[in-house]
C-alpha positions in Angstrom: 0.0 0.0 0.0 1.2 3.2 -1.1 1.6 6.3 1.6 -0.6 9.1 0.5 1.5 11.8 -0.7 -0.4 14.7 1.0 0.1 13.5 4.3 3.6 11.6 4.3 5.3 13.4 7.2 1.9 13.6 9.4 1.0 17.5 7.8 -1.7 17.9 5.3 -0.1 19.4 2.4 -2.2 22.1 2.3 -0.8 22.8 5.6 2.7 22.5 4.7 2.5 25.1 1.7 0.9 27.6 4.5 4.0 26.7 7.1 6.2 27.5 4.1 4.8 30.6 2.7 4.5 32.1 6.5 8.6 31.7 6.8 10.5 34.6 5.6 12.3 34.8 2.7 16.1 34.8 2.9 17.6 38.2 2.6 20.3 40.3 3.4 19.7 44.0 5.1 20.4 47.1 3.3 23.5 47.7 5.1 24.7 44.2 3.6 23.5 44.8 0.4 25.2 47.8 -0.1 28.5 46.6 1.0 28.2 44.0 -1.1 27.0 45.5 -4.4 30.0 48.1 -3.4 32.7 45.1 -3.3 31.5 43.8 -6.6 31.5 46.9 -8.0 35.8 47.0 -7.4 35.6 43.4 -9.2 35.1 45.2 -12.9 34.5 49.0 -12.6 37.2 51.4 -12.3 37.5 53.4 -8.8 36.0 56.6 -9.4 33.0 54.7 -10.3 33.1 53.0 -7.1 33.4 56.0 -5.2 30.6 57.7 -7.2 28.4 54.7 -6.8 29.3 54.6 -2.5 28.2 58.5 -2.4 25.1 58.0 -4.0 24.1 55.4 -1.8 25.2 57.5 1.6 21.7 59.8 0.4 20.0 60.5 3.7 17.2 59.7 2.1 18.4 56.2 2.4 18.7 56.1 5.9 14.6 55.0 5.9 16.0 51.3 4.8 18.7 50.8 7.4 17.9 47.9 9.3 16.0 46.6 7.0 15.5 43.3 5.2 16.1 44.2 1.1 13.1 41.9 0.6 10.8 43.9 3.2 11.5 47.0 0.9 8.2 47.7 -1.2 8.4 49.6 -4.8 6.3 52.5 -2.7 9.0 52.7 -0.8 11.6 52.9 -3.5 9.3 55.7 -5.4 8.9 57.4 -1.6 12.8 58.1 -1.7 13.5 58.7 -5.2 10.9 61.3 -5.2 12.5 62.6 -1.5 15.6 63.2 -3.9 13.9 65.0 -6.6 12.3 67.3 -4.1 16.1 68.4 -2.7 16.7 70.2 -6.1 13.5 71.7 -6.2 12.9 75.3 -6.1 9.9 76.8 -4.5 
């Protein structure tokens, strides 16, 4: 007699998917990320584009993501700070 497959280890199926969707995804946080998009940058980019790229990213309009999980950032989010940085060079 074969083992039903939705219930091998004990856990309705149905139950495992919701068990794996509730874990988080793996991700690194923004401070991570941006030390290691940095690093890779050295790999095949000359210096001054290195140090252009590390200045851009020290934007205080950054500082919203620190902490976070790159994953947890939404595209609102994204569009929140790009616009926060359009704003800086706007004159009233």
């Amino acid at each position: 007699m074969r083992a039903n497959p939705a219930v091998v280890n004990g856990v309705p199926m149905h139950r495992q998917r919701e068990v794996e969707a509730a874990k988080p995804a793996p991700s690194w946080e923004w401070e991570d990320s941006k030390a290691r998009y940095l690093a890779s940058l050295l790999e095949a980019n000359r210096q001054d584009t290195h140090r252009d790229y590390r200045g851009k990213l020290k934007a205080p309009e950054l500082e919203r993501f620190k902490g976070r999980k790159v994953n947890t950032i939404t595209r609102n989010e994204i569009l929140q700070a790009c616009d926060a940085v359009a704003a800086r060079d706007v004159q009233p």
